[in-house]
BAFI-3210 file (N, C-alpha, C; in Angstrom, 3 decimals, decimal comma, padded with zeros to 6 digits):
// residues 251
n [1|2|3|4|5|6|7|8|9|10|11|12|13|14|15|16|17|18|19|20|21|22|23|24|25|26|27|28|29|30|31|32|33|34|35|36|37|38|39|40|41|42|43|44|45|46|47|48|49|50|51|52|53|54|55|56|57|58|59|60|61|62|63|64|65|66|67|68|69|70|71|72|73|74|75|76|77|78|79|80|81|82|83|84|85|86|87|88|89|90|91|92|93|94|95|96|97|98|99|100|101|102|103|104|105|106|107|108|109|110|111|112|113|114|115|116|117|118|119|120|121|122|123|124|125|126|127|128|129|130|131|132|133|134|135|136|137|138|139|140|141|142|143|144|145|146|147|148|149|150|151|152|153|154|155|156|157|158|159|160|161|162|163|164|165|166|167|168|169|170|171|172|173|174|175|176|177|178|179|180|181|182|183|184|185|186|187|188|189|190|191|192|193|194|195|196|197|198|199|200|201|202|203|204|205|206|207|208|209|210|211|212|213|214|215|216|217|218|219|220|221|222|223|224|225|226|227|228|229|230|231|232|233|234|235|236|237|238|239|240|241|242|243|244|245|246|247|248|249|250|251]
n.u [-003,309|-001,233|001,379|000,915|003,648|006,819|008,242|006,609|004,351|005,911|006,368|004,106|003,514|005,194|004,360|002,156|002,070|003,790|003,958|001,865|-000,629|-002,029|-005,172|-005,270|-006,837|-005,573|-005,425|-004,761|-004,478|-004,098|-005,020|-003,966|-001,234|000,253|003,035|005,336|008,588|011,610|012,617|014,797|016,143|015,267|013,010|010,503|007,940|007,381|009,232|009,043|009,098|006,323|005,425|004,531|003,628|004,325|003,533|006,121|007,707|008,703|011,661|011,738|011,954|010,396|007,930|008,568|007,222|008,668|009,474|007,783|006,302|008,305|008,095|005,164|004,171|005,789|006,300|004,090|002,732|001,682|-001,950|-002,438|-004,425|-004,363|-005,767|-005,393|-005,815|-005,336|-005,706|-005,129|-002,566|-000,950|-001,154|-001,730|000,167|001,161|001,766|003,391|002,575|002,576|000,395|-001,770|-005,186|-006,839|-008,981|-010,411|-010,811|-012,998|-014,386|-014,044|-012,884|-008,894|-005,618|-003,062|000,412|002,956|005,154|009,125|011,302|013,461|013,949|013,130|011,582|008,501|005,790|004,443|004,668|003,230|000,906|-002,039|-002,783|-004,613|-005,285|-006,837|-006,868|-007,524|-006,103|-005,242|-001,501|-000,223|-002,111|-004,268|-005,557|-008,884|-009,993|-013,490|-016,286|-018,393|-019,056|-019,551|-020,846|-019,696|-016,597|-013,788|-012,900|-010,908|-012,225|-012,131|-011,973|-014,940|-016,414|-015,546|-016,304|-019,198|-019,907|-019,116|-020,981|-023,431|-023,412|-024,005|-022,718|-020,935|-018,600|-014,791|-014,549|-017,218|-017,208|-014,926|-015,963|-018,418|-017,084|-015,510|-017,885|-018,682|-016,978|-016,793|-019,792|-019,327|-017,419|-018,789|-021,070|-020,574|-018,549|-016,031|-016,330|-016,554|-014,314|-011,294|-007,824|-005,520|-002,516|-000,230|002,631|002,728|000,218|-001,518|-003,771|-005,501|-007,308|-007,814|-006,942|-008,521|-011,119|-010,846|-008,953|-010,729|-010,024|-010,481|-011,389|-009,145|-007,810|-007,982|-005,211|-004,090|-005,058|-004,774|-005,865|-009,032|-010,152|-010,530|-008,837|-008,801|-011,271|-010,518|-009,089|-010,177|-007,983|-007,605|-005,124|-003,458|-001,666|-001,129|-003,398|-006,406|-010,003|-011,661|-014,388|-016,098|-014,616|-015,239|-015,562|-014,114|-013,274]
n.v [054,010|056,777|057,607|061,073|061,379|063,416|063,251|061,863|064,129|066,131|065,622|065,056|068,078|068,467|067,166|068,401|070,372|070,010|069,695|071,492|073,506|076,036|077,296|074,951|074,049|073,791|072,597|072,957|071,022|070,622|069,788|069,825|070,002|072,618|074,951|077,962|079,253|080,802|083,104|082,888|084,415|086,359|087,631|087,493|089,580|089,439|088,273|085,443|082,133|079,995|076,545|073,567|070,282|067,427|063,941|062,643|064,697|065,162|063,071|063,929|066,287|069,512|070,923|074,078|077,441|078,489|076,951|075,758|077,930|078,355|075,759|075,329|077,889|080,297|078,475|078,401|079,034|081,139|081,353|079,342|078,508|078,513|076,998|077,317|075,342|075,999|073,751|074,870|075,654|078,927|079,680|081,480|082,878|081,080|080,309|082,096|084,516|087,284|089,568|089,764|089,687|092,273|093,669|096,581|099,550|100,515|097,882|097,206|095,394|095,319|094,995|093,909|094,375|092,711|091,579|090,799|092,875|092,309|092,034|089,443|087,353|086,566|085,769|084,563|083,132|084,304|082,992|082,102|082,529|081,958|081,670|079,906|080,048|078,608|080,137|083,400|084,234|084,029|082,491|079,607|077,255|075,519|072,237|070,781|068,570|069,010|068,354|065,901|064,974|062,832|062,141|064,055|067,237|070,284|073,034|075,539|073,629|072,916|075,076|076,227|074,238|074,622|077,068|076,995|075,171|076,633|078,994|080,714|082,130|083,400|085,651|086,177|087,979|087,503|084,879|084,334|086,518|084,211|081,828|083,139|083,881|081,375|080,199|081,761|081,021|078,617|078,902|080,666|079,092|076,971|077,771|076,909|074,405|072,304|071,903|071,371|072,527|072,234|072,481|071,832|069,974|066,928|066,476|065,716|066,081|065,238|065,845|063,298|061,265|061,628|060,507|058,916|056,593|056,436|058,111|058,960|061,269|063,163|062,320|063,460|063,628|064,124|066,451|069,868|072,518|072,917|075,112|077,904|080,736|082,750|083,969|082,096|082,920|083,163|083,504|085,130|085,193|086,067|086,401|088,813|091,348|092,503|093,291|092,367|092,072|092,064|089,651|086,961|083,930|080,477|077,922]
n.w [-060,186|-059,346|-056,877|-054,827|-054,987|-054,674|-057,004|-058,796|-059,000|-059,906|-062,921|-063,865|-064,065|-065,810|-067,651|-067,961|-069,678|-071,945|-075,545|-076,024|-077,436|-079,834|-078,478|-076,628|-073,437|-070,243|-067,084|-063,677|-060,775|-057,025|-053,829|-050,662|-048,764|-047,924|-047,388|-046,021|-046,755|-046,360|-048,438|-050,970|-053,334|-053,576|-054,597|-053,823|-052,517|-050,050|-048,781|-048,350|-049,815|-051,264|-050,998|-052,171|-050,154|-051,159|-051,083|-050,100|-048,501|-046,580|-047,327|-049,791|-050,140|-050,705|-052,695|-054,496|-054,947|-057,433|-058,540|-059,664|-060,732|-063,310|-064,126|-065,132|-065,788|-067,198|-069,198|-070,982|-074,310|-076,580|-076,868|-075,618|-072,427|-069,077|-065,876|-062,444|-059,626|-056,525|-053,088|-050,591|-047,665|-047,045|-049,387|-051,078|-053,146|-054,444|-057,117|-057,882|-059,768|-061,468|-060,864|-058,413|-057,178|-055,319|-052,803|-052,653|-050,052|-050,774|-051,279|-054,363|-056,676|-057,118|-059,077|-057,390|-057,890|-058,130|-059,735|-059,513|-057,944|-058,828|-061,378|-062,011|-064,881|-064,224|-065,768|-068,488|-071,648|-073,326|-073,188|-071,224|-067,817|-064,849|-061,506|-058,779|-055,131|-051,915|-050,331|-048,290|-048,489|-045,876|-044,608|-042,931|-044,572|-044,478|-043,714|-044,830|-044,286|-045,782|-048,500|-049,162|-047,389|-045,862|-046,349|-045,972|-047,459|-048,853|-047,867|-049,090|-052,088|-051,831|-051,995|-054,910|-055,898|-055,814|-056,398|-059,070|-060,091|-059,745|-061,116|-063,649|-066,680|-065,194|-063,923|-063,597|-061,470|-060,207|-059,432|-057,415|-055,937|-054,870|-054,158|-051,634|-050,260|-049,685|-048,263|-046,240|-045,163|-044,149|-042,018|-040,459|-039,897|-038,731|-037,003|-036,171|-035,908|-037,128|-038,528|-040,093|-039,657|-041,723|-040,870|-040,360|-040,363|-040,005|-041,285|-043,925|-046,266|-049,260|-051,602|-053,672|-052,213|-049,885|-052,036|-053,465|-051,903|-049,536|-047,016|-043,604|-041,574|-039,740|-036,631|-033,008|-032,284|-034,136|-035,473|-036,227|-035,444|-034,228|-034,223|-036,119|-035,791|-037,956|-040,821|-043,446|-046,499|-050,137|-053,047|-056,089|-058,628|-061,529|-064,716|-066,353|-065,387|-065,434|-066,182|-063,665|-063,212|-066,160|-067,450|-068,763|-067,226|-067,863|-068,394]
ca.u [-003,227|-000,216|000,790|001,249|004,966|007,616|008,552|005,334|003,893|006,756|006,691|002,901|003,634|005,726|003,883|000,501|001,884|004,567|003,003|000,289|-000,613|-003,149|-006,449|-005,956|-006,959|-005,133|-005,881|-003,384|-005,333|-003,679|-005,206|-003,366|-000,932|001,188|003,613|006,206|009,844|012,441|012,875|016,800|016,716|014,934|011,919|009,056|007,413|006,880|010,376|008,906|008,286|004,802|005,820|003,413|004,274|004,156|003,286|007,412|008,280|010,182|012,560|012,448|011,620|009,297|008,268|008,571|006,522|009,783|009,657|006,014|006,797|009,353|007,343|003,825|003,757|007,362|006,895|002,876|002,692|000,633|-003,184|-003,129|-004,832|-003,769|-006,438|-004,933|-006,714|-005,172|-006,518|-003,502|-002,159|000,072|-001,275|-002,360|000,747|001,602|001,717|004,707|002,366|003,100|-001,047|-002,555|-006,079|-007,149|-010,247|-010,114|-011,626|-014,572|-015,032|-013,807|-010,977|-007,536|-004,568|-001,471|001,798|003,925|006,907|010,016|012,170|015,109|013,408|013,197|010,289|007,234|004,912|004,264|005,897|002,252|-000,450|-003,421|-002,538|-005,434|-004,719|-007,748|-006,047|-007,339|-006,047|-003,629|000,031|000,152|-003,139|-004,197|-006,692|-009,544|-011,223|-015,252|-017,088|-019,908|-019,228|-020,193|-021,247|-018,506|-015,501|-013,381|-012,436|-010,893|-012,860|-011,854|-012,552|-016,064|-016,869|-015,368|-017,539|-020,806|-019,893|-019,189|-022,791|-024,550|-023,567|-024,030|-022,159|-019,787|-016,893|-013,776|-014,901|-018,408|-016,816|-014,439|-017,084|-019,051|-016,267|-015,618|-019,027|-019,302|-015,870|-017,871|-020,597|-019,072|-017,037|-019,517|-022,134|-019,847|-017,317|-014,769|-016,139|-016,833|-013,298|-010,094|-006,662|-004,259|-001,715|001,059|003,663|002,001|-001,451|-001,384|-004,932|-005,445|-008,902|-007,334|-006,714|-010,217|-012,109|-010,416|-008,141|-011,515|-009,813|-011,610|-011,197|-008,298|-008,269|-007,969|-003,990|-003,746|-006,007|-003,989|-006,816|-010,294|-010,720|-009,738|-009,167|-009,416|-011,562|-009,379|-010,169|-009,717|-007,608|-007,016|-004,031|-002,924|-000,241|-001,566|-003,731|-007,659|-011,176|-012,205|-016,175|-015,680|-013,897|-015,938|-014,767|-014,485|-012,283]
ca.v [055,259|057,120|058,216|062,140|062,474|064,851|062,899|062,356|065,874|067,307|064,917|065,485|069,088|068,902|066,529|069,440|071,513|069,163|069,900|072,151|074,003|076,974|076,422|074,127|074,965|073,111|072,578|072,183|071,324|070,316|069,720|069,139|070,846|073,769|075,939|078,795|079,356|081,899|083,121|082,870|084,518|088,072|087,296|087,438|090,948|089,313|087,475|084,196|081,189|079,586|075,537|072,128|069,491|066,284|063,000|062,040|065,586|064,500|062,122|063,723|067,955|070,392|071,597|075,329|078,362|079,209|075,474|075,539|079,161|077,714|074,382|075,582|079,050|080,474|077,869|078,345|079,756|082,345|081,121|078,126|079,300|077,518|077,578|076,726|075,543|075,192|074,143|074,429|076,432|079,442|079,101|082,560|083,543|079,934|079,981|083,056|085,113|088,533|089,783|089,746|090,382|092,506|094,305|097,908|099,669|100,696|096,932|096,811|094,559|095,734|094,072|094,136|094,560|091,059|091,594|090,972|094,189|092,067|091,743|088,253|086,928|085,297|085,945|083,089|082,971|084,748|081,828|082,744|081,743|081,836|081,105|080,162|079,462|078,317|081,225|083,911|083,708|084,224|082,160|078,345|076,298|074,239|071,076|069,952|067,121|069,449|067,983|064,745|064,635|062,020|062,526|065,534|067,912|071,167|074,237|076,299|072,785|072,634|076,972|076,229|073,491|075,003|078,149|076,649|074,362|077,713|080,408|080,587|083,472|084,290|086,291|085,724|088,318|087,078|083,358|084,832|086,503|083,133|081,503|083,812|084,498|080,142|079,582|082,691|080,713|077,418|079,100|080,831|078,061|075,694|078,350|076,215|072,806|071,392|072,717|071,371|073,239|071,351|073,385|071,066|069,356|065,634|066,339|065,506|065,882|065,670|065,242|062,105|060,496|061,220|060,287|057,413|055,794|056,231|058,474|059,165|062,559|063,110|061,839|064,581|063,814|064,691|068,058|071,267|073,812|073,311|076,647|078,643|082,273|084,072|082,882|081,722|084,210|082,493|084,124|084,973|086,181|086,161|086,656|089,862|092,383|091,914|093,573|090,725|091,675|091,879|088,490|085,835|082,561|079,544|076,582]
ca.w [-059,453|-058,851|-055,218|-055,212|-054,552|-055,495|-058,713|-059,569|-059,210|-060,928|-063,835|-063,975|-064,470|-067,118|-068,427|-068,592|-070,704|-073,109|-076,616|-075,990|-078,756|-079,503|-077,975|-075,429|-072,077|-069,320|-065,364|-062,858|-059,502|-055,968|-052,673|-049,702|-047,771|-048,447|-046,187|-046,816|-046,253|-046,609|-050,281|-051,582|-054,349|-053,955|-056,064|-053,320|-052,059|-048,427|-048,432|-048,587|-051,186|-050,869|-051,081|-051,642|-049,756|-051,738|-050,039|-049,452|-048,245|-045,491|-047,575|-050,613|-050,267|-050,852|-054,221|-054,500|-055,997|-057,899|-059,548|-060,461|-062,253|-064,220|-065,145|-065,849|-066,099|-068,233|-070,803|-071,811|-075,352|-076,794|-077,208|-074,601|-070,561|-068,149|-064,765|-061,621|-058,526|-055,196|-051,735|-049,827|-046,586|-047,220|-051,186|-052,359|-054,676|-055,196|-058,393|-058,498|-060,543|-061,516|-060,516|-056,826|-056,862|-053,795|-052,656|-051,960|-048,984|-051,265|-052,122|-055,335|-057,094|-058,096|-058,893|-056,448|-058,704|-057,510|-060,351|-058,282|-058,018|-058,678|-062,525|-062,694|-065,213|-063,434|-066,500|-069,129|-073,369|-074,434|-072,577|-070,204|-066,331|-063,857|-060,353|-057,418|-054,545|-050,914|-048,850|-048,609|-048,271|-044,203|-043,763|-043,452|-045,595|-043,665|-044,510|-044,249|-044,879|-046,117|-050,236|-049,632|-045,716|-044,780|-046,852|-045,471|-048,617|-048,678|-047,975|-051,193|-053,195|-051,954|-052,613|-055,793|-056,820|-055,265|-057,405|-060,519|-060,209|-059,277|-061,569|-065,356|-067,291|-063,760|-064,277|-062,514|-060,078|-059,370|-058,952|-056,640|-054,860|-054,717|-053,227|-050,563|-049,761|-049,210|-047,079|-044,875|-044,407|-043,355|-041,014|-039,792|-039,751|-037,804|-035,813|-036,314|-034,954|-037,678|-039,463|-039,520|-040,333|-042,297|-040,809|-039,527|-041,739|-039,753|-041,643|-045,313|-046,824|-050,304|-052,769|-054,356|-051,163|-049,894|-052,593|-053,896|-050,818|-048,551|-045,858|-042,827|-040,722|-039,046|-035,239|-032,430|-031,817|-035,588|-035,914|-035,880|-034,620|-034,820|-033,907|-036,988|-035,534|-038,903|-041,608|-044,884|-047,833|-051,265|-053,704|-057,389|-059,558|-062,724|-065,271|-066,626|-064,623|-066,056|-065,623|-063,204|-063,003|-067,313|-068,495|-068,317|-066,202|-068,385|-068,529]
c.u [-001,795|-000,141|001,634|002,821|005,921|007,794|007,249|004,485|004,456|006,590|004,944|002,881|004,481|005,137|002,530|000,668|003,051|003,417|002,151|000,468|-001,904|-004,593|-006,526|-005,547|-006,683|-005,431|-005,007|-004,097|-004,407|-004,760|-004,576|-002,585|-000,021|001,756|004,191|007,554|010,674|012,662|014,393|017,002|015,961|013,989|010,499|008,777|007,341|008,211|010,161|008,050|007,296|005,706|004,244|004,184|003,477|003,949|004,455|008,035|008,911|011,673|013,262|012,425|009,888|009,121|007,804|007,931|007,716|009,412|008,135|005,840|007,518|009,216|006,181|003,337|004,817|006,699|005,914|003,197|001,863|-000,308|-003,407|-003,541|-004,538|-004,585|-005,531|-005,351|-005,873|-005,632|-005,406|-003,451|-001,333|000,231|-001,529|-001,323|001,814|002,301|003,214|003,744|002,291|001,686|-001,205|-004,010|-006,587|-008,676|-009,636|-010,905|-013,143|-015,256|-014,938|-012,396|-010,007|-006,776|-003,489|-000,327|003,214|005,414|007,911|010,740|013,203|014,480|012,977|011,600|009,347|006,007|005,116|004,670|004,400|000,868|-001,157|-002,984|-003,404|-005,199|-006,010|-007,429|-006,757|-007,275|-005,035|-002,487|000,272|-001,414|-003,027|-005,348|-007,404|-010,191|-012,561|-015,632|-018,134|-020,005|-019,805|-020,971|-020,592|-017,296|-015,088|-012,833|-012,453|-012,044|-013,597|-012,029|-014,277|-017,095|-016,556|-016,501|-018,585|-020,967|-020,071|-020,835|-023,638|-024,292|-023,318|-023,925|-021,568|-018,655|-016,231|-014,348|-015,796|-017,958|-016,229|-014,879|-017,943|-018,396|-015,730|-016,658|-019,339|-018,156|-016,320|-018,708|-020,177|-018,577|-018,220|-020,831|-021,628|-018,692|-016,293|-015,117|-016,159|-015,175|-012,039|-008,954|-005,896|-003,074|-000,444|001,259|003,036|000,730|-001,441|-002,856|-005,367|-007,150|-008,398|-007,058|-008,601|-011,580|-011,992|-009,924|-009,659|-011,240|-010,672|-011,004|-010,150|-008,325|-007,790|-006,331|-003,103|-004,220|-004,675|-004,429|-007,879|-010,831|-010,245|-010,074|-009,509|-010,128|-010,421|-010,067|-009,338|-009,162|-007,406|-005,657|-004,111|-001,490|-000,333|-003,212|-005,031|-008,950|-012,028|-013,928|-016,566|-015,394|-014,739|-015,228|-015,339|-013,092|-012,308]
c.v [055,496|057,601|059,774|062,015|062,917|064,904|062,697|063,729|066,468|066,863|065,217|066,723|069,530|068,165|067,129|069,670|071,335|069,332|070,470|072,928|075,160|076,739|075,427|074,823|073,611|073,208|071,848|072,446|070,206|070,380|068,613|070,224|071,603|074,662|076,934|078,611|080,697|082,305|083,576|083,380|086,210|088,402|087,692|088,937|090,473|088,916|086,313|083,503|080,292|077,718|074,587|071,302|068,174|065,231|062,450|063,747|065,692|063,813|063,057|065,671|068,057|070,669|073,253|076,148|078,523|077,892|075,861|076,906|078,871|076,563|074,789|076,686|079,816|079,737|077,953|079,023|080,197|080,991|079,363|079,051|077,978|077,797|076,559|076,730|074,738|075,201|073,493|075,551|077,674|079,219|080,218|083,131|081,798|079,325|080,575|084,033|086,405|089,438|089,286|090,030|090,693|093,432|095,723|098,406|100,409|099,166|096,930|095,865|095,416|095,176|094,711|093,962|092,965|090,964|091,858|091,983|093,964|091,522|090,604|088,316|086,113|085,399|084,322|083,643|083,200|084,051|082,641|082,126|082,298|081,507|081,309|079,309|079,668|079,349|082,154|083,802|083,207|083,562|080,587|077,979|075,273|073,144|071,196|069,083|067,528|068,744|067,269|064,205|063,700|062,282|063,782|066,399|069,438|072,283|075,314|075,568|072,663|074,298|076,608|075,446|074,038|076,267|077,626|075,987|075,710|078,444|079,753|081,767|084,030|084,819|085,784|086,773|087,850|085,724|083,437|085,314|085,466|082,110|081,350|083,694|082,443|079,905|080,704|081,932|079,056|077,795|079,508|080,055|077,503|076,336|077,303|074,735|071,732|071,500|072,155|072,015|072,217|072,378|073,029|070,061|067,561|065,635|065,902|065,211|066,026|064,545|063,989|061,031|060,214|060,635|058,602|056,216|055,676|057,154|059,035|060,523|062,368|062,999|063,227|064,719|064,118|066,660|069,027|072,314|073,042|073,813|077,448|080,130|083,304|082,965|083,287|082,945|083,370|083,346|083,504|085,650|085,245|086,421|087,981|090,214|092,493|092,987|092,459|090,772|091,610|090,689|087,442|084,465|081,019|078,963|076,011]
c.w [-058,985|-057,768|-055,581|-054,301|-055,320|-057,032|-059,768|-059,807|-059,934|-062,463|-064,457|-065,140|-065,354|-068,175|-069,481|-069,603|-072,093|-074,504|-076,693|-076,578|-078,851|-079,274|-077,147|-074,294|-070,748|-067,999|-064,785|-061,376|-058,250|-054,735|-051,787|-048,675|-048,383|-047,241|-047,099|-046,168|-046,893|-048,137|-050,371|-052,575|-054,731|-054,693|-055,294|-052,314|-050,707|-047,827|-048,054|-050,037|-050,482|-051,411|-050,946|-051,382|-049,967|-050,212|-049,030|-049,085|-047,586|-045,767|-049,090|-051,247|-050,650|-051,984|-054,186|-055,438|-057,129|-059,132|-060,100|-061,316|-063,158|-064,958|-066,181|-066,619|-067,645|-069,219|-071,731|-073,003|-075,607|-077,515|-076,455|-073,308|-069,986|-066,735|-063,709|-060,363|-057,114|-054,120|-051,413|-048,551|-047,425|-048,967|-051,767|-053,279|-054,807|-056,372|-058,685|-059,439|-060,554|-060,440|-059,323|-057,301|-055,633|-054,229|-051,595|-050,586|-049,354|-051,302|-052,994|-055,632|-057,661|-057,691|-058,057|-057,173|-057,502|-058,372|-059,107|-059,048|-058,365|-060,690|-063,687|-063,455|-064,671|-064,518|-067,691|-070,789|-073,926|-074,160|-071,632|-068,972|-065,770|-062,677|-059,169|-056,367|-053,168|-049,940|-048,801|-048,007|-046,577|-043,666|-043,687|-043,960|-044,295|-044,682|-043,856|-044,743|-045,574|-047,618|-049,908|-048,363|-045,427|-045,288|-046,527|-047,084|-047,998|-048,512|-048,857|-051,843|-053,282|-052,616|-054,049|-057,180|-057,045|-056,172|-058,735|-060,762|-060,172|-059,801|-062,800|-065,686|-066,194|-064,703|-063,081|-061,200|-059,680|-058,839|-057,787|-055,049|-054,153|-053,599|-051,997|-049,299|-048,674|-047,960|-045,998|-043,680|-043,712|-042,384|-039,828|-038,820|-038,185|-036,763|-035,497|-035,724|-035,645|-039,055|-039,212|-040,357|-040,659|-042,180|-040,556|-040,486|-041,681|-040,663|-043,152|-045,654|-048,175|-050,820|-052,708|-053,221|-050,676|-050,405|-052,873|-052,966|-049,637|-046,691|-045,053|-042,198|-039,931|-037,195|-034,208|-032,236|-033,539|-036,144|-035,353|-035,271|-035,273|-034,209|-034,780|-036,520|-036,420|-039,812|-042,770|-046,216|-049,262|-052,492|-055,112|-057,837|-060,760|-063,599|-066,002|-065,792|-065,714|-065,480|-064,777|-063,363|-065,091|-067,874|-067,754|-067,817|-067,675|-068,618|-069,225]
res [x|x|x|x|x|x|x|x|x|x|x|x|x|x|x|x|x|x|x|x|x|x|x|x|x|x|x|x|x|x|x|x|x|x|x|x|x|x|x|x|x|x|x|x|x|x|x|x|x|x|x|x|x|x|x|x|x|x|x|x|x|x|x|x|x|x|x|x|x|x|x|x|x|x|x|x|x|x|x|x|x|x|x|x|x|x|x|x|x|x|x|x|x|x|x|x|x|x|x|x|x|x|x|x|x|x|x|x|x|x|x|x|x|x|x|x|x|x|x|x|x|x|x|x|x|x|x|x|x|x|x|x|x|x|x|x|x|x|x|x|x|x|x|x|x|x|x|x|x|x|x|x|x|x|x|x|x|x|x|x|x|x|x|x|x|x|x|x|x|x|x|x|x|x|x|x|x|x|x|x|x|x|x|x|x|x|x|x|x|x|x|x|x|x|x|x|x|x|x|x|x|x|x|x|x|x|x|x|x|x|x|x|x|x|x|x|x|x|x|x|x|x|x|x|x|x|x|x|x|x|x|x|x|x|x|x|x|x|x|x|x|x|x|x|x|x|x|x|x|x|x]
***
């Protein structure tokens, strides 16, 4: 087992998509923590870059939306997809991808236009990019123990699962919807008591830790809120702009 930090993650991610060829369908999945910071280069509609923060982020940085456009996304070639799943803080355009999906005030989906004005490319060399991400840009990601009843796991990892087990023939929008509809009801269930924010740079929570290392819940002089004032809303984008209730979801 490798331990997730910077060099490993990055090396990972070049490692996805080294040789991939038409027809294969790749998965690039994170849980843990994620922040944002100032964007330097004129690329982001809010004026910040969405960042994961590896296990040595203190010693050895942050890894940036900008980098993970430029590893995974840029280099795909026409007739590989690439799905990408993060449960992170401050994760919904993570990825850099051109596509937002939002919900109108009828309730329907349409995409949010994300090309930076300054005309850099955030689109991919002809490949499929998917992106279900945790929460949007200005929110944070909770954990629950609800997957396994002792192990803490993201929020958006456990909606994700519970969707995928429970729907046959979903589209990206109904999955979406599914998603949503589950990080609702945990909040709601539990009003935050049973919820913690991985919101603070001290917290580092990741799947791979939990499942495998045995970690236990974070102690009260560790928790960041467990009172989450808004609930988290789980987002998609893309690299091209899609009929989401139309294209069927498959990995």
């Amino acid at each position: 087992m490798r331990w997730p930090t910077k060099n490993n993650i990055t090396m990972a991610m070049h490692w996805l998509v080294l040789s991939c060829k038409p027809g294969d369908s790749l998965v690039f999945h994170f849980s843990g923590h994620g922040n944002n910071q100032m964007d330097d280069n004129g690329d982001e509609v809010d004026g910040f870059d969405e960042t994961l923060l590896p296990v040595d982020h203190r010693t050895s940085g942050v890894i940036v939306d900008d980098e993970i456009n430029a590893t995974i996304v840029r280099p795909l070639p026409y007739g590989v997809k690439l799905h990408a799943i993060v449960d992170a803080c401050h994760s919904g355009t993570v990825m850099d991808l051109p596509y937002l999906c939002r919900m109108d005030r009828l309730g329907n989906y349409e995409w949010e236009d994300h090309r930076p004005k300054t005309g850099m490319w955030k689109g991919t060399s002809g490949g499929e990019v998917f992106s279900f991400t945790g929460c949007d840009d200005d929110q944070t990601s909770a954990d629950t123990p609800q997957l396994s009843g002792s192990a803490w796991t993201g929020a958006m990892t456990y909606a994700f699962i519970q969707a995928i087990e429970r729907g046959h023939g979903m589209t990206y929008g109904s999955l979406l919807n599914a998603m949503r509809s589950t990080v609702h009801e945990i909040f709601d269930k539990n009003k935050g008591r049973e919820l913690v924010e991985v919101g603070g740079a001290d917290f580092l929570s990741t799947l791979l830790g939990l499942l495998i290392l045995g970690a236990s819940p974070p102690d009260e002089e560790e928790e960041v809120n467990q009172a989450p004032q808004k609930t988290q809303e789980p987002q998609l984008s893309a690299n091209e702009a899609f009929a989401v209730y139309e294209k069927p979801f498959s990995l």
